[in-house]
C-alpha positions as CSV (number, residue, x, y, z in Angstrom):
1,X,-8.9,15.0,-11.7
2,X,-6.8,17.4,-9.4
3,X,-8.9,19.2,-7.1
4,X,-8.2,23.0,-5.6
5,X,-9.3,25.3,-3.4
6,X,-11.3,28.6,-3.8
7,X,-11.5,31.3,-1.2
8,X,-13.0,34.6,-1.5
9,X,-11.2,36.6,0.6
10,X,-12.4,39.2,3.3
11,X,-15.3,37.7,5.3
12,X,-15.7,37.4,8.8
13,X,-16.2,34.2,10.6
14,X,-18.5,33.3,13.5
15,X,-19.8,30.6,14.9
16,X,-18.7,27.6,16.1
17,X,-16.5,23.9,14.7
18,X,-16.1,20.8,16.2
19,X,-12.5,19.7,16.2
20,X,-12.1,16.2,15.1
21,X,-10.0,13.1,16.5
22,X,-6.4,14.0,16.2
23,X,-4.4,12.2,13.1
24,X,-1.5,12.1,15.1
25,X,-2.8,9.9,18.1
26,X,-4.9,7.9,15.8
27,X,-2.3,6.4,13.7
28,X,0.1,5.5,16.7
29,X,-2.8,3.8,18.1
30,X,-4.2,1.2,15.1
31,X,-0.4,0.1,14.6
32,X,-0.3,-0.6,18.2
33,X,-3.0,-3.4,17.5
34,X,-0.7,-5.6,15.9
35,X,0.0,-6.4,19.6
36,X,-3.4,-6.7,20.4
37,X,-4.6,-10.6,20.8
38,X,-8.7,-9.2,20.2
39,X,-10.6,-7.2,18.3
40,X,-10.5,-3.4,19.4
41,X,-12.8,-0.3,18.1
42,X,-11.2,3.1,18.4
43,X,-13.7,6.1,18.5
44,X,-13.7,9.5,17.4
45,X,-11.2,8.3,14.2
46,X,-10.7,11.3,12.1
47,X,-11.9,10.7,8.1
48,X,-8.5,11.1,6.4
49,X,-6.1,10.2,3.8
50,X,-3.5,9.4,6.1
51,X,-5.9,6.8,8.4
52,X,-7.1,5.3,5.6
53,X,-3.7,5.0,4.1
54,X,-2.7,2.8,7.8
55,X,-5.4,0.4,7.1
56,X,-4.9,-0.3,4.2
57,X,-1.4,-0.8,5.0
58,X,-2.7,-3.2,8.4
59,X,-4.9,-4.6,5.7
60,X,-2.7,-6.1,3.2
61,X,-0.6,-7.6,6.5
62,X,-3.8,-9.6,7.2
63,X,-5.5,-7.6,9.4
64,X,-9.3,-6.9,9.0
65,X,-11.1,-3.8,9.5
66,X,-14.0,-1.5,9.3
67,X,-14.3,2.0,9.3
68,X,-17.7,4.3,9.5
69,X,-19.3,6.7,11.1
70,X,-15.5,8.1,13.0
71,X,-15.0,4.4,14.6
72,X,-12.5,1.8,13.4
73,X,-13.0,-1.9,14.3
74,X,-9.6,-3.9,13.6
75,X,-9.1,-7.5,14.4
76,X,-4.9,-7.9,13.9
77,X,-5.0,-11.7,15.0
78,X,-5.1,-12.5,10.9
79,X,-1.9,-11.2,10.8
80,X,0.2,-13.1,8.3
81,X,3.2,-11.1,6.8
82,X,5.5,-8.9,8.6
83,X,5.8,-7.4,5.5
84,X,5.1,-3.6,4.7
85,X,5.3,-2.9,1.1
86,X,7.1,0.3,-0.6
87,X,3.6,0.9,-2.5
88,X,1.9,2.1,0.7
89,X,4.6,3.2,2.8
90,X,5.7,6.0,0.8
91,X,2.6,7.5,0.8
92,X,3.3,8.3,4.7
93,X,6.2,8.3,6.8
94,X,3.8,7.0,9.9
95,X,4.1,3.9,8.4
96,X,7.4,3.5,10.1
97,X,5.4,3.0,13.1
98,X,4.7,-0.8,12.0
99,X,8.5,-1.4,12.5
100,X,8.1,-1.8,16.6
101,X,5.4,-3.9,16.7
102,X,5.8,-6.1,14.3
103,X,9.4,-6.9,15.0
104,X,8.0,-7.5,18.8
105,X,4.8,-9.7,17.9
106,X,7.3,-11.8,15.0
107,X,10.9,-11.6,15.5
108,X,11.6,-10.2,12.3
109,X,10.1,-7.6,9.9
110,X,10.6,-6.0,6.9
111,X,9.4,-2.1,6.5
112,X,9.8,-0.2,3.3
113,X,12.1,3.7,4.3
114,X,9.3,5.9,4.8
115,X,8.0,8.4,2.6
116,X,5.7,11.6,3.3
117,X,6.1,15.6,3.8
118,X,9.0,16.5,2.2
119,X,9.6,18.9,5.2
120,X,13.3,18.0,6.0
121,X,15.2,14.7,7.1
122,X,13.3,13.0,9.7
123,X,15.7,9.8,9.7
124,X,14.4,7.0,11.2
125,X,18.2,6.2,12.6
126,X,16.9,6.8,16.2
127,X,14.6,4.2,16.0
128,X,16.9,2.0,14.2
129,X,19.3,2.6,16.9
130,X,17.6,1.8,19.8
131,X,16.0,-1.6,18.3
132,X,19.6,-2.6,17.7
133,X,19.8,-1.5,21.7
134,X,17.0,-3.9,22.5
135,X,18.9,-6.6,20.0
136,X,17.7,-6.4,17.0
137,X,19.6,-7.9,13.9
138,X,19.2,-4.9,11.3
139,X,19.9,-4.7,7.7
140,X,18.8,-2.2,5.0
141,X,18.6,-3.8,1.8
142,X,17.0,-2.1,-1.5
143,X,14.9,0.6,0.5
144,X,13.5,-2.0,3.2
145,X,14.6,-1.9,7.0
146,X,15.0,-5.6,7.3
147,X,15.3,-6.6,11.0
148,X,15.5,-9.7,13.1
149,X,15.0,-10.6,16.5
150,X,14.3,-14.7,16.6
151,X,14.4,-14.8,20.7
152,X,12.8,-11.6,21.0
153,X,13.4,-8.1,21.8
154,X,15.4,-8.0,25.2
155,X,14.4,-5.0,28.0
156,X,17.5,-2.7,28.0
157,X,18.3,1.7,28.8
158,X,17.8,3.5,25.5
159,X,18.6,7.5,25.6
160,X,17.6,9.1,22.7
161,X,19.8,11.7,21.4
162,X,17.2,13.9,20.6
163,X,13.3,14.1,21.2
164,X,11.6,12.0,18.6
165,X,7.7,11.1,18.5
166,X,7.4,8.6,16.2
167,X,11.0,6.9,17.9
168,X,9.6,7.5,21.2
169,X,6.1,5.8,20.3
170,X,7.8,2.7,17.8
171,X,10.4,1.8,20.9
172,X,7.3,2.4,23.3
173,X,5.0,-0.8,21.3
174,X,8.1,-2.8,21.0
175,X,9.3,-2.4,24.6
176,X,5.2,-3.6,25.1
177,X,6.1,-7.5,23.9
178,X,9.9,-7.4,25.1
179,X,11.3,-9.7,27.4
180,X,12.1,-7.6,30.9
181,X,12.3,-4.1,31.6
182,X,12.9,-1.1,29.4
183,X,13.9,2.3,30.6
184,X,13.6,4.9,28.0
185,X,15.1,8.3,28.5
186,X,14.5,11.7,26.7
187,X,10.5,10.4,25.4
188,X,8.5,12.8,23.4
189,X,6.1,14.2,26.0
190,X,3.2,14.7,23.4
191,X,-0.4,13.8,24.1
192,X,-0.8,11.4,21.5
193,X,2.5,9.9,23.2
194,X,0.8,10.0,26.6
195,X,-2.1,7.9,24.8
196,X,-0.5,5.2,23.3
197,X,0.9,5.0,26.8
198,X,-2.4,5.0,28.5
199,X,-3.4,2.6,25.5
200,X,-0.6,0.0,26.7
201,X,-1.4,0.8,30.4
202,X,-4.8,0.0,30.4
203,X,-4.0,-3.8,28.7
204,X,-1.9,-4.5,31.3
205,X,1.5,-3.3,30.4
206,X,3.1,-1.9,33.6
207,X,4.4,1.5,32.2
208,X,6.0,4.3,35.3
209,X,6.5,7.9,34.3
210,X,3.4,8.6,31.7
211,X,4.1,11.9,30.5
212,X,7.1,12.4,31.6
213,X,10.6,11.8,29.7
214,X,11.6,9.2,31.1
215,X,9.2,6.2,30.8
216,X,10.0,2.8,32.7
217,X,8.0,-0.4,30.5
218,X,8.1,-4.2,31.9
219,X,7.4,-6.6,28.7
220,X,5.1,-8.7,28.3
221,X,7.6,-11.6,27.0
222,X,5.6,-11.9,23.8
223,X,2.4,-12.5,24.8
224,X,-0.5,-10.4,23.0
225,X,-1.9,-8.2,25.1
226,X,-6.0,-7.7,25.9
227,X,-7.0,-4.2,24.6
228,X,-9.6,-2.0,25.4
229,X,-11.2,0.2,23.2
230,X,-10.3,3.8,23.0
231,X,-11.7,7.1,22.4
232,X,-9.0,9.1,19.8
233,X,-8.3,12.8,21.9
234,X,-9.2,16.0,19.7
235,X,-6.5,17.0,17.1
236,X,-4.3,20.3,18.8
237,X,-3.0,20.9,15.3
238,X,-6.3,21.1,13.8
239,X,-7.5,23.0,16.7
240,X,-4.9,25.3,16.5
241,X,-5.5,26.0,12.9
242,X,-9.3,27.1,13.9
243,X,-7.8,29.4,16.2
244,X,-5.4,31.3,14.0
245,X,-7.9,31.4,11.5
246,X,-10.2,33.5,13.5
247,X,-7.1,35.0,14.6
248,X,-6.1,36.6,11.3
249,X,-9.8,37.4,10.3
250,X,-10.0,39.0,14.0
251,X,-13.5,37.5,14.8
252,X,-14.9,35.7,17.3
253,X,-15.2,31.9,16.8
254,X,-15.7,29.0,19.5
255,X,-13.7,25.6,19.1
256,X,-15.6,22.6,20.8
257,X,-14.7,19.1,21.4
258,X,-10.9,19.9,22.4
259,X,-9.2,19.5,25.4
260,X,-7.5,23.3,26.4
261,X,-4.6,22.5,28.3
262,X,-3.3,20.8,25.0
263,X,-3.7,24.1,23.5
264,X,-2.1,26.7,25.7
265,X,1.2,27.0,24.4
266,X,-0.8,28.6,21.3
267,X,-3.5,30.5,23.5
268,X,-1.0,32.1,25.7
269,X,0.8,33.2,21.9
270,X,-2.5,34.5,20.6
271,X,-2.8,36.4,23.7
272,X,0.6,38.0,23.5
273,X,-0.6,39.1,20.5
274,X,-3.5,40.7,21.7
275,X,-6.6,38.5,21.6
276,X,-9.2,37.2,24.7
277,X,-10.5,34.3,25.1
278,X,-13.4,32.4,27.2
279,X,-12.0,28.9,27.9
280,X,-14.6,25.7,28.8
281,X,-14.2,22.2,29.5
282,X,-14.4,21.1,26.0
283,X,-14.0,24.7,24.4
284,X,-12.0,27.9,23.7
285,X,-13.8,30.8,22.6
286,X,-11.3,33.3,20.7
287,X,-12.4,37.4,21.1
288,X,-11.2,40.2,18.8
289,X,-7.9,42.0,19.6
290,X,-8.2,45.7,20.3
291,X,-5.0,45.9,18.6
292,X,-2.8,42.7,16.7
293,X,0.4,42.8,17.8
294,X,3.6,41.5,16.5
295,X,5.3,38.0,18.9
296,X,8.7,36.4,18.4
297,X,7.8,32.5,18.4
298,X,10.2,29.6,18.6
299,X,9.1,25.9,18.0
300,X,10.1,23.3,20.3
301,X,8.5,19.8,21.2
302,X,5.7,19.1,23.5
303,X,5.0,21.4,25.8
304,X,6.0,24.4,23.8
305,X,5.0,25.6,20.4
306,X,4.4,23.5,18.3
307,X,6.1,23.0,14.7
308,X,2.5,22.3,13.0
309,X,1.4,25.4,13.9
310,X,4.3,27.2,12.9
311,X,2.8,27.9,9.0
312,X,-0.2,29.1,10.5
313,X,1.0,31.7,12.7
314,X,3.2,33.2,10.2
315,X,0.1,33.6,8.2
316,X,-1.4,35.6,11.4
317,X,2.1,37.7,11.7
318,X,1.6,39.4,8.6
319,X,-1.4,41.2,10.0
320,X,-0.6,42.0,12.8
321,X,1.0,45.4,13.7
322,X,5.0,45.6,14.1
323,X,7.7,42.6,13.1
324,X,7.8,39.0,14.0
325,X,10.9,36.6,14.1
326,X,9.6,33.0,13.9
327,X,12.3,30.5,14.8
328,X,12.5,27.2,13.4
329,X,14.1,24.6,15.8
330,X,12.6,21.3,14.4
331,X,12.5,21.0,11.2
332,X,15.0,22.2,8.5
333,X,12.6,22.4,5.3
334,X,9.3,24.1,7.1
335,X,9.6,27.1,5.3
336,X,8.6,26.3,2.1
337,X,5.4,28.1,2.4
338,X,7.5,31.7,2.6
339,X,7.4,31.3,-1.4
340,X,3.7,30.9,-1.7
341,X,2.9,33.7,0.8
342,X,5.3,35.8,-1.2
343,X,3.5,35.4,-4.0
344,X,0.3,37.0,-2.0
345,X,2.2,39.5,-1.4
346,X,3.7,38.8,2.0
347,X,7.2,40.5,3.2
348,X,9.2,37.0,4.6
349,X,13.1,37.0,4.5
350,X,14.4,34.3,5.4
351,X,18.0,33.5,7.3
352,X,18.9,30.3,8.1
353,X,16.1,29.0,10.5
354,X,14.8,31.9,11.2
355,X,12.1,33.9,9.3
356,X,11.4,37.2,9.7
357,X,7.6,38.7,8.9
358,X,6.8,42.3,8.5
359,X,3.3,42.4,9.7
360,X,0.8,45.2,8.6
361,X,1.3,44.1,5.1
362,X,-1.9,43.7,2.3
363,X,-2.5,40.6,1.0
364,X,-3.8,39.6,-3.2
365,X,-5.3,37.0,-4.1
366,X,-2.5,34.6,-6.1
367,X,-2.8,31.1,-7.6
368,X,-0.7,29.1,-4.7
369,X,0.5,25.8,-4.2
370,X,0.2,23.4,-1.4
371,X,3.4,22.1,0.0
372,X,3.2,19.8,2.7
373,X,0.0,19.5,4.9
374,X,0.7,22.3,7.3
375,X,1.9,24.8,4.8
376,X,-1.1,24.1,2.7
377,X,-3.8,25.4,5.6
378,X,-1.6,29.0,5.9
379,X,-2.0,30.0,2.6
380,X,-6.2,29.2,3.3
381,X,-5.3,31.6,6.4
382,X,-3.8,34.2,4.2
383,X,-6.7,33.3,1.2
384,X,-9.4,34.3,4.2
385,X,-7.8,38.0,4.6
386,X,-6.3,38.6,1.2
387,X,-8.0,40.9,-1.5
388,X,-10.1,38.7,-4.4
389,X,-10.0,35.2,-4.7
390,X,-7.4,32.8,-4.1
391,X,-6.9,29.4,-5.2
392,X,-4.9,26.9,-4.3
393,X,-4.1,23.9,-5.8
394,X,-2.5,20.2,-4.9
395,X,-4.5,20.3,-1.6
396,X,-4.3,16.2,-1.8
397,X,-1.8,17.4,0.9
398,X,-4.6,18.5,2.7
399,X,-6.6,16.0,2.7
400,X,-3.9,13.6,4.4
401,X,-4.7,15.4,7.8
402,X,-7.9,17.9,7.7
403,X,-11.1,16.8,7.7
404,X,-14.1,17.9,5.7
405,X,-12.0,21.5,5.6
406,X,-13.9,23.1,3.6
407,X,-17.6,22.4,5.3
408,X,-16.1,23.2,8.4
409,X,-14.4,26.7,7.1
410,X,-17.8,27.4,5.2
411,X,-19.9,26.8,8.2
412,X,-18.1,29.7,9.9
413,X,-18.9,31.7,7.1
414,X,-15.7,32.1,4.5
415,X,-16.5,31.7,1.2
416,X,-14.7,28.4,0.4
417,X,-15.3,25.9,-2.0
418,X,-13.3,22.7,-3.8
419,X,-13.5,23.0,-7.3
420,X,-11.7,20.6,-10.2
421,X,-8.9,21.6,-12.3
């Protein structure tokens, strides 16, 4: 049965919501135990599609694992096949992220072309590219990225052309095993990129330049490395989401369990806009604006605003008083939530990569239609403020990267609930 979403529109929220593990850093993190030679747990795992969707993938390579209560126990050393199978890997492009890693742990690999969001060509050529660099043998042959490296992956310079993550992350695990050094220039500055660093770092891989662009790896020659076991950092999309949702309601909500300097690129937007905010250790506390006001926002990587949040703020701009231009750098196809919010009544016109939202404007309640994940939690944005109730269906997209949405929206007091169609 297809599930949806039903949102009764115009309450306040209050409260508090603990932000869980962040998808992002957690699935970059169990394919980088194919390299592991133990067993390693990884903490604060959020409970989603996508996750699951990775084990099962490490799974039917050989690997055995466990998953309760937010923790993951995997043991890679069963690792048989360097084979990952179109049947799971279209499900999610992350899956790509096997590629590095088992190509460096068994000198060849075959990886089924990725699948997922349907948010724009994210080609995997720049991680192709740079394996070839590090002397890989690479063919594609009926929708599988077959590559070879019999001697191993040699340490070389790779510039990427443009910022990647999942590049940046796949040539990161394989530099882990290669023979010599590998300098990578133009890396994806992300926390969850900085993890997987830290991951690496802490089993002994000698990694300069964490967090930086440029990123300077000595190999490990092939040898499995001894992991430690890591705690997954809070999810800054999910957090950010929160955030915009007590934006557009204008109420005062606190976030807990995140780490704020991940977040300020959207605080320091939300307070252009108009709103306060109390900011702990582990928490941001978002207060009323006087008076919502329109903001230009453009999307760029790590550290500026980030493209996940991008549906969600255009959500926020059309409440707010005066016009917003919302630019677009990333990702070609992230607009296909303009239609839905149009059909709620929102004034979007679109131009290029470029949107531009006329705030002030009265939303209705509409039947809606998920997207992609990120689109899917702006129209709940815009459901929370519109007039009537709202429903919106094919939220499997949803479920690949939020968890328990609904309990978490309903304990801050919207009127939420998952119903079948």
């Amino acid at each position: 049965m297809l599930e949806y979403l039903s949102i009764e529109g115009g309450q306040k929220l209050k409260g508090s919501v603990s932000i869980s593990g962040a998808k992002n850093a957690a699935l970059p993190l169990l394919a980088a135990s194919l390299l592991s030679k133990n067993t390693i747990s990884l903490s604060n795992v959020p409970n989603v599609v996508d996750v699951k969707t990775l084990l099962k993938l490490l799974e039917n390579l050989g690997a055995t694992q466990s998953f309760q209560n937010r923790s993951v126990k995997i043991d890679t050393t069963t690792v048989s096949s360097a084979c990952a199978n179109y049947d799971i890997v279209r499900k999610m492009r992350a899956s790509i992220l096997t590629l590095g890693p088992l190509l460096a742990r068994f000198g060849h690999c075959e990886v089924s072309m990725p699948g997922g969001c349907a948010i724009g060509q994210r080609p995997i050529d720049l991680h192709l590219k740079a394996l070839e660099q590090m002397g890989a043998v690479i063919e594609l042959k009926q929708g599988y990225v077959v590559a070879k490296a019999p001697d191993g992956l040699k340490g070389t310079t790779i510039i990427f052309d443009k910022v990647t993550v999942t590049g940046s992350e796949n040539i990161l695990m394989a530099a882990a095993l290669a023979h010599g050094v590998t300098k990578l220039v133009n890396v994806a500055k992300e926390p969850e990129v900085v993890q997987l660093c830290e991951l690496l770092r802490d089993a002994g891989v000698s990694i300069d330049g964490i967090g930086t662009a440029n990123l300077t790896i000595v190999g490990s020659y092939g040898e499995l490395l001894d992991m430690k076991d890591i705690e997954v950092i809070p999810d800054r999309i999910e957090a950010g989401t929160y955030l915009c949702a007590g934006a557009i309601t204008n109420s005062k909500i606190t976030i807990t369990d995140v780490i704020p300097k991940h977040l300020e690129s959207i605080t320091l937007k939300l307070q252009q806009m108009g709103f306060g905010f109390e900011i702990g250790e582990k928490s941001i506390t978002i207060l009323p604006a006087e008076k919502m006001k329109a903001s230009d926002i453009e999307t760029s990587e790590y550290p500026g605003f980030p493209t996940d949040v991008q549906a969600q703020f255009m959500a926020l701009c059309t409440q707010v008083d005066g016009t917003s231009i919302i630019d677009e750098r990333l990702f070609e196809n992230r607009f296909m939530h303009v239609s839905e919010l149009a059909r709620m009544g929102a004034n979007i016109k679109l131009k290029g990569h470029s949107a531009t939202v006329e705030g002030d404007t009265k939303l209705i309640c509409a039947d809606v239609m998920a997207t992609d994940l990120r689109a899917s939690s702006a129209l709940i944005l815009a459901a929370l403020v519109a007039q009537g109730t709202t429903k919106i269906h094919r939220i499997y997209h949803l479920d690949r990267g939020y968890e328990d949405l609904e309990g978490k929206f309903s304990a801050l007091g919207a009127k939420i609930e998952r119903l079948e169609e």
